[in-house]
C-alpha positions in Angstrom: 92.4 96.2 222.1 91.3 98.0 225.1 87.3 96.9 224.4 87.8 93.5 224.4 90.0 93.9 227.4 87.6 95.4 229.1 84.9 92.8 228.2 87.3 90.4 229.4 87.3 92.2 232.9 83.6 92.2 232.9 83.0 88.7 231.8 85.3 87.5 234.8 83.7 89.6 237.4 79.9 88.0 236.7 78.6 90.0 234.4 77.6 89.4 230.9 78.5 90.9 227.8 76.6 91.6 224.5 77.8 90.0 221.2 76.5 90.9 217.4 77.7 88.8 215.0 77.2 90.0 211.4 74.4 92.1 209.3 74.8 88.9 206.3 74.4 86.0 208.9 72.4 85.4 211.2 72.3 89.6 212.6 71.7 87.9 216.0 73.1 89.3 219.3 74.0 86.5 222.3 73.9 87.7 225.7 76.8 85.9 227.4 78.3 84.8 230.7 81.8 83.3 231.4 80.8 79.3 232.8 82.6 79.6 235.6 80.8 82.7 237.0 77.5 81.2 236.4 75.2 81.3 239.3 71.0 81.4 239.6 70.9 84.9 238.8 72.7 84.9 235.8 71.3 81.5 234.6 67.1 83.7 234.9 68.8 87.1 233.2 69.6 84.8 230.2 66.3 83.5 230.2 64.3 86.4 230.8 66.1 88.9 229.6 67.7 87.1 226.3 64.9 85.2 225.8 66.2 82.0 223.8 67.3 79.1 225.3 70.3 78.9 226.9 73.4 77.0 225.7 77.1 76.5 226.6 79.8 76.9 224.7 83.1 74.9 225.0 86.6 74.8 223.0 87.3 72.1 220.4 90.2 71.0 222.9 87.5 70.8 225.5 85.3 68.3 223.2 88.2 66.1 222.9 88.7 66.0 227.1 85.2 64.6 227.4 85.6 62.1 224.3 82.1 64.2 222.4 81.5 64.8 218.8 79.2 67.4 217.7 76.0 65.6 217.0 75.9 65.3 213.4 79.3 64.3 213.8 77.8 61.2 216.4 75.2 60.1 213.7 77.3 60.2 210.6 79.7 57.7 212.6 77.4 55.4 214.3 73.6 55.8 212.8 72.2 53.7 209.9 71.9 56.8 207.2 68.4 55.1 206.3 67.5 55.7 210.0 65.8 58.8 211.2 68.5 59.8 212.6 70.4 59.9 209.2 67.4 61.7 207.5 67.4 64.4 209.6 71.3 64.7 210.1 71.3 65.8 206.1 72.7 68.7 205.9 71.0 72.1 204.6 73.1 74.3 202.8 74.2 77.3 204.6 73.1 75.7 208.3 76.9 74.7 210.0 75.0 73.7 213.5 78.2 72.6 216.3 75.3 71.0 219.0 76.7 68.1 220.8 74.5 66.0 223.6 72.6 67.4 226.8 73.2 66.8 230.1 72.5 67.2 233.6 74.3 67.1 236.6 73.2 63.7 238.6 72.6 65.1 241.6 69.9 67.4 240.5 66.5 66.8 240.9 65.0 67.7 237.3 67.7 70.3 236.4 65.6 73.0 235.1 65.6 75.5 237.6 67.9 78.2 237.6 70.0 76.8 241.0 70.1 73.4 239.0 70.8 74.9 236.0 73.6 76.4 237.5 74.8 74.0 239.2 75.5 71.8 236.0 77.4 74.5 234.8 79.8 75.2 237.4 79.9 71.5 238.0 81.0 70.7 234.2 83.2 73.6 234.1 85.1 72.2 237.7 85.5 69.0 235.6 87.0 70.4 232.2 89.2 73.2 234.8 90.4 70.0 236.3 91.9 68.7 233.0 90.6 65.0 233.8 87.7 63.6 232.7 87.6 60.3 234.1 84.7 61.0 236.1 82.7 62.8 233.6 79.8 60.2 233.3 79.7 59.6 237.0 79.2 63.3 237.7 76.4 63.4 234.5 73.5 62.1 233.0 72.4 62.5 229.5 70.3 63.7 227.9 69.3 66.5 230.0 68.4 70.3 229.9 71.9 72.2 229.1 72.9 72.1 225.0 76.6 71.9 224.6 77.9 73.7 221.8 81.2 72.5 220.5 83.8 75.0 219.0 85.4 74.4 216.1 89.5 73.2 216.4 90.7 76.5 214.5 87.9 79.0 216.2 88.0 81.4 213.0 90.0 80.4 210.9 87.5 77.3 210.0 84.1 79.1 211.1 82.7 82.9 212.5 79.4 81.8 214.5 79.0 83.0 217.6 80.5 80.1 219.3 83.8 80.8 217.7 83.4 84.7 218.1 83.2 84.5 222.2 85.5 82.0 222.9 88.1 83.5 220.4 87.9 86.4 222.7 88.0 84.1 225.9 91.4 82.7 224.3 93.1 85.3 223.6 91.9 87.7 226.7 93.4 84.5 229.0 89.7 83.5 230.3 88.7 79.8 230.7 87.0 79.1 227.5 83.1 78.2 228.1 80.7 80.8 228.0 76.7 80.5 228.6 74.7 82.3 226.2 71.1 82.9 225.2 70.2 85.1 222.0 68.4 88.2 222.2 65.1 88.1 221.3 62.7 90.7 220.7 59.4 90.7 223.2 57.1 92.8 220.8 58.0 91.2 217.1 59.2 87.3 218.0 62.3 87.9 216.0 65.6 88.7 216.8 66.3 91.8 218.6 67.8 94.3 215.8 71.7 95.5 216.1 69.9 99.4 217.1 67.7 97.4 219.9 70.5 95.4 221.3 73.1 98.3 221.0 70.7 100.8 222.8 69.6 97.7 225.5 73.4 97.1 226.2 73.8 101.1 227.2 70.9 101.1 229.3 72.3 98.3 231.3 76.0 99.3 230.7 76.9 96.3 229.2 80.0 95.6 226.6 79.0 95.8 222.9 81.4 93.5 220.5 80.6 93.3 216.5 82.0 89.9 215.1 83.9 92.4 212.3 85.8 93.6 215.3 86.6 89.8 216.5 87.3 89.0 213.0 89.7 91.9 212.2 91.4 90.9 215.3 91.7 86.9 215.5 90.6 85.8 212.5 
């Protein structure tokens, strides 16, 4: 489809791309960055112009290269379930959450600036480019200030969050697959910006617009 290509072409040349997933979810739209463009720049127009914390997202296959589980997946393995760790793993109905650790890069200072920020980034996506992973806990510390957000093995066929949307895209439009985003959240309200808000933002800035029903009719 000639949008996502396009989308592609923009996500590979720095700059970011607007992603709604659905009105009977969470009706949330991510501004996102491809990892490996990441610089300072992009890292303060997630923050400031998104709004939530950023996060990365990173393939199952990814996961597996760097030996992580999500986290519930951690604690259900290795935590007493009469622990605090076990009470709060319990799962809510309806709330599928694919967090793994945090980490910084170990050279940083306190890695939540917008240069150190990036710098984790680029360094963690060097790493997982590289295909070896051997020195992945010489090169970083955790926890830290970057989320990782773990995709699921069959992207979605198993699950349609927003991790699963952007880097089925990323797959299939040939493009490394981990992505920083940052949901959009609305200044005046506190909530999350509406799909007309985000739509009509994403035309100001001539940004890429992608619904999750036109990821899903297409990869799902």
């Amino acid at each position: 489809m000639k949008k996502f290509e396009n989308a592609a072409r923009s996500l590979f040349a720095g700059k970011p791309i607007l992603l709604y997933d659905f009105d009977d979810r969470e009706a949330e739209t991510d501004l996102i960055y491809l990892a490996e463009r990441i610089d300072e720049k992009a890292v303060a127009d997630l923050r400031l112009n998104a709004g939530a914390p950023l996060t990365v997202y990173i393939s199952w296959e990814m996961g597996q290269t760097l030996g992580l589980d999500t986290y519930l997946d951690f604690v259900s393995k290795y935590a007493d379930p009469n622990s605090i760790y076990g009470a709060l793993s319990q799962p809510t109905p309806g709330f599928d959450p694919r967090f793994s650790i945090t980490l910084d890069f170990r050279e940083n200072k306190t890695g939540c600036s917008h240069v150190e920020t990036a710098r984790t980034i680029r360094e963690l996506c060097s790493l997982l480019k590289a295909g070896d992973a051997k020195d992945f806990a010489r090169l970083f510390r955790a926890p830290g200030h970057i989320p990782l957000i773990v995709g699921t093995k069959g992207l979605l066929k198993e699950r349609n969050g927003h991790t699963e949307l952007i880097l089925s895209l990323a797959v299939n439009q040939g493009l490394f697959p981990m992505v920083v985003a940052s949901e959009m959240i609305d200044e005046e309200t506190g909530h999350s910006t509406t799909y007309d808000d985000a739509r009509k933002y994403g035309e100001q800035r001539g940004l890429d617009f992608i619904g999750g029903n036109e990821l899903m009719e297409a990869y799902g």
